[in-house]
C-alpha positions as CSV (number, residue, x, y, z in Angstrom):
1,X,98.3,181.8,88.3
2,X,100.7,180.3,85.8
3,X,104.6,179.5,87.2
4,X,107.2,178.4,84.6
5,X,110.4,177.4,85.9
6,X,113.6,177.1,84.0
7,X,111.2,176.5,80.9
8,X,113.7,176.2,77.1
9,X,112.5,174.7,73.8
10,X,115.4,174.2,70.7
11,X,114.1,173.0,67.1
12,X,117.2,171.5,65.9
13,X,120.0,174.5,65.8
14,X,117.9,177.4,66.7
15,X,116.8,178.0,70.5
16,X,113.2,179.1,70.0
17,X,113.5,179.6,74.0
18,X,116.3,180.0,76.4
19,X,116.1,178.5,79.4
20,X,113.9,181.2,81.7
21,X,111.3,181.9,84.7
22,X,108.3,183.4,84.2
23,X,104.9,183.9,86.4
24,X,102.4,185.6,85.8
25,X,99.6,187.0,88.1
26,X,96.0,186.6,88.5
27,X,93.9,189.2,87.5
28,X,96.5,191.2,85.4
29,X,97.0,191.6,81.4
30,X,100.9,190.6,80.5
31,X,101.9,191.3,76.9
32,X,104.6,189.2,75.6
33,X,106.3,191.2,72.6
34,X,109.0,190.9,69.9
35,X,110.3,191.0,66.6
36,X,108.9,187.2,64.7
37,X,110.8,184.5,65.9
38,X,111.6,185.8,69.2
39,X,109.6,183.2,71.1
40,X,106.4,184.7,72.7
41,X,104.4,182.4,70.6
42,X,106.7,179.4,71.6
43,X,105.6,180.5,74.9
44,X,102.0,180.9,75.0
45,X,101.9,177.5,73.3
46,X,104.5,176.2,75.9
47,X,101.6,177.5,78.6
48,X,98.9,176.0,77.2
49,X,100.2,172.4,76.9
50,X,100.3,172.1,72.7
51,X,104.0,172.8,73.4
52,X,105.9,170.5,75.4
53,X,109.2,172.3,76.6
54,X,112.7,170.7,76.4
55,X,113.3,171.5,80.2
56,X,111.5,173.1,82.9
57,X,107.7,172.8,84.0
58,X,104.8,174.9,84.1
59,X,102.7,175.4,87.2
60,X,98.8,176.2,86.5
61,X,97.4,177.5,89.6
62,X,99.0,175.2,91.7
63,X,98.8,172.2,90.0
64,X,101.8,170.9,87.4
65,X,101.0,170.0,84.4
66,X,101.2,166.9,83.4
67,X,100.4,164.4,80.6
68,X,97.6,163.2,82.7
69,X,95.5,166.1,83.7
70,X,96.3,168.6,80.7
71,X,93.2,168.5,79.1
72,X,91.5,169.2,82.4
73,X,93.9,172.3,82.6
74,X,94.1,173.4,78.9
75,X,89.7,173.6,79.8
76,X,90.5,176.2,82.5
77,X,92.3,178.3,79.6
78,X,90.8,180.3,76.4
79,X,92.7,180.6,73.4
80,X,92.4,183.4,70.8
81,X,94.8,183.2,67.2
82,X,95.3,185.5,64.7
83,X,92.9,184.6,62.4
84,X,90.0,183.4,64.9
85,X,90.9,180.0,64.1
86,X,86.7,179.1,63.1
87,X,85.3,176.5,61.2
88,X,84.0,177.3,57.7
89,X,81.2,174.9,57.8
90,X,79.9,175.8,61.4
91,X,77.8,179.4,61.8
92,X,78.7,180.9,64.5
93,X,76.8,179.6,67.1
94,X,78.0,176.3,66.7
95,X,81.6,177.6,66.2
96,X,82.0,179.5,69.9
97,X,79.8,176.6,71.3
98,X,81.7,173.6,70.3
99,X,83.5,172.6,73.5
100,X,80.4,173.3,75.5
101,X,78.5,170.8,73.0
102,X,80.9,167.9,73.0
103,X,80.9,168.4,77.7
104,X,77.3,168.2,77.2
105,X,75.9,171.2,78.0
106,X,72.3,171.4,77.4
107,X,70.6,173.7,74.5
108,X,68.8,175.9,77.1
109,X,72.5,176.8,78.8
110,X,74.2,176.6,75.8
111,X,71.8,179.4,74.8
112,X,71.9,181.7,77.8
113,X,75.5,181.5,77.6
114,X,76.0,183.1,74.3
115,X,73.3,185.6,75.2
116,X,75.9,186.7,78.1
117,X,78.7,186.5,75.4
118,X,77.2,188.4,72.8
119,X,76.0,191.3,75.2
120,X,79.9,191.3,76.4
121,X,81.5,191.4,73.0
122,X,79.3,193.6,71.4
123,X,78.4,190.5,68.4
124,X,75.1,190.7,67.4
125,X,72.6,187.9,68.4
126,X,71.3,188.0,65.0
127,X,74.2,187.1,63.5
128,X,75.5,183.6,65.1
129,X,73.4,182.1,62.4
130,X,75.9,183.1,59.9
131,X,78.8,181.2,58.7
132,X,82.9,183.0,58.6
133,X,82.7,183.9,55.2
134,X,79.2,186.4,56.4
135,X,81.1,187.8,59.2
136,X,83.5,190.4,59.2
137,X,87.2,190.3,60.3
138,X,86.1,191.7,63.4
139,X,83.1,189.6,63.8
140,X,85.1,186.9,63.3
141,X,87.2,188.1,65.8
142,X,84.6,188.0,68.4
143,X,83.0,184.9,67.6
144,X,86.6,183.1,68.2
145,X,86.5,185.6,71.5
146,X,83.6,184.0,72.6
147,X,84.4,180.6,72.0
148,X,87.4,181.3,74.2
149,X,85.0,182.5,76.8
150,X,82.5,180.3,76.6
151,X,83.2,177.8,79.7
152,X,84.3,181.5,81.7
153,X,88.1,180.2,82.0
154,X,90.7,181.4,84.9
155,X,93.0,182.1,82.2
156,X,93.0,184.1,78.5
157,X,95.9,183.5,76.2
158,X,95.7,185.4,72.7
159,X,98.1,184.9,69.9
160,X,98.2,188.3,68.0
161,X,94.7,188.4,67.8
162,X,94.1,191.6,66.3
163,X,96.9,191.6,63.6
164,X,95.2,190.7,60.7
165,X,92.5,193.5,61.2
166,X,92.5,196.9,59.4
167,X,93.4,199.7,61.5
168,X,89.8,201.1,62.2
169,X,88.5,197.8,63.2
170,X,91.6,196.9,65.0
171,X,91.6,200.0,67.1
172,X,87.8,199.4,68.2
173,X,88.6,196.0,68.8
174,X,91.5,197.2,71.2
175,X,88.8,199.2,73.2
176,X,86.6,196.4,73.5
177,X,88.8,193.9,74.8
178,X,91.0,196.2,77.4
179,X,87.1,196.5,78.8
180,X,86.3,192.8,78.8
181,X,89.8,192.1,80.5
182,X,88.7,194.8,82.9
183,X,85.4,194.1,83.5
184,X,85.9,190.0,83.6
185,X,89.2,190.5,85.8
186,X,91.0,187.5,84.3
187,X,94.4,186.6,83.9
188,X,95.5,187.7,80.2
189,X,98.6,186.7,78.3
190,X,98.4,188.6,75.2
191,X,101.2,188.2,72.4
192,X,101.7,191.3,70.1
193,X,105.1,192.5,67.8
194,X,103.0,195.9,68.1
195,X,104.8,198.3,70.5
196,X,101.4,200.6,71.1
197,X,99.1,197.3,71.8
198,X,101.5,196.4,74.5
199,X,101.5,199.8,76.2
200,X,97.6,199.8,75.6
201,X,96.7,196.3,77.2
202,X,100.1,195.3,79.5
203,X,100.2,195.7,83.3
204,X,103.6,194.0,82.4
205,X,105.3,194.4,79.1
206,X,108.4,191.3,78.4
207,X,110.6,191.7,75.4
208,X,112.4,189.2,74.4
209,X,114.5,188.6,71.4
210,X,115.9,185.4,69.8
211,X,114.2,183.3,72.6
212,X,115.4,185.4,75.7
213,X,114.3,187.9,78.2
214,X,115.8,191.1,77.5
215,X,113.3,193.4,79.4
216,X,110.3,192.5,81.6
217,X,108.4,195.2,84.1
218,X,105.9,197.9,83.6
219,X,106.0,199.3,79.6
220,X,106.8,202.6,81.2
221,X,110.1,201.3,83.0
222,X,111.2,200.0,79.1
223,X,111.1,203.7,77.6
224,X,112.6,205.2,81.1
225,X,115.4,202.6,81.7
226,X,116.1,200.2,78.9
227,X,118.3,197.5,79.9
228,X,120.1,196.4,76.7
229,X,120.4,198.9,73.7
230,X,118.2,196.1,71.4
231,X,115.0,197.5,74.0
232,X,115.7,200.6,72.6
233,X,116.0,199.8,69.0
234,X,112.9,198.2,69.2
235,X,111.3,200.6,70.8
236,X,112.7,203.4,68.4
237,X,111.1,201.7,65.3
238,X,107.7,201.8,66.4
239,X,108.0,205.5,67.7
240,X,105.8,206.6,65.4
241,X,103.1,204.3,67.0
242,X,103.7,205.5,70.6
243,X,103.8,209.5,69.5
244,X,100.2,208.5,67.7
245,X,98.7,206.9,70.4
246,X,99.8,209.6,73.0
């Protein structure tokens, strides 16, 4: 589904990301994770065109993007941040319907639409009449879900989406979504620094570290066969994580 090839970005000294291949497949969950300034956000952002790497391209099912069709292409895509990203002066309606609004969509599908989305998130219907500042961190959560969702993209990219979140919520949210990915059978590229969300969510786990692959394969070949001593280090600080989860 997404090909990048020989892809690198540098802000002045510092190599945000080292020249490097990636694909990723339809239909599976990858989980990009590292310590902050590693580069997985670098490269979600590379992916979905707000980024434009120093060298390389990036394939989108087939097609590589360009200047002249990346909106078209960034519209096949859904993109979650860490705070939800909402509007303060739009309720939430009008906040996961936005893009749908300015194609032209018309109120009746519009409608029907967040129906399906609310049913599949678990918001409540009576609630998209609320503003952010009504909604929980978890409502708002699945608002900005939903407005990722809302024109049913081949492709889900989420920036550390549940990291500003207490625990409890955080952990229900995790649920929820590993059964949306599930049941929608997308292709996910989910960034995390958490160690348990990557083995919760991740068909394939890559580590990297100041802007370069270190590990990439299933999270279960990083604990077995580490293969550089900085995989285990990492690992190793979040052990408490791993021996609660398990």
């Amino acid at each position: 589904m997404i090909c990048l090839r020989q892809v690198s970005k540098r802000y002045g000294a510092t190599q945000a990301l080292a020249p490097a291949d990636f694909e990723f497949e339809a239909g599976r969950t990858a989980v990009l994770i590292g310590s902050s300034g590693s580069g997985k956000s670098t490269l979600l952002r590379i992916i979905l065109g707000l980024i434009e790497p120093d060298t390389g391209e990036v394939e989108f099912d087939g097609v590589r993007m360009q200047p002249d069709n990346l909106l078209e292409l960034r519209r096949r895509m859904g993109y979650v941040i860490q705070d939800g990203g909402l509007f303060p002066h739009l309720d939430a309606r009008r906040n996961a319907s936005l893009l749908a609004g300015y194609l032209g969509w018309d109120r009746a599908r519009i409608e029907l639409r967040l129906r399906e989305l609310c049913a599949l998130t678990h918001f409540p219907e009576d609630a998209l009449d609320r503003f952010p500042t009504q909604l929980s961190g978890g409502q708002r959560q699945r608002v900005s879900l939903m407005r990722a969702l809302m024109l049913d993209p081949a492709v889900l990219l989420l920036d550390e989406p549940l990291g500003a979140l207490d625990p409890m919520i955080r952990a229900e949210l995790q649920t929820d979504l590993r059964e949306i990915f599930r049941a929608l059978g997308k292709t996910v590229v989910l960034v995390t620094h958490d160690i348990g969300e990557a083995a919760f969510f991740g068909d394939r786990v890559t580590l990297l570290n100041e802007g370069a692959i270190l590990q990439d394969g299933p999270f279960a070949e990083l604990l077995r066969a580490p293969a550089d001593p900085f995989v285990t280090r990492f690992i190793n600080a979040q052990r408490s994580v791993l021996e609660s989860d398990a």
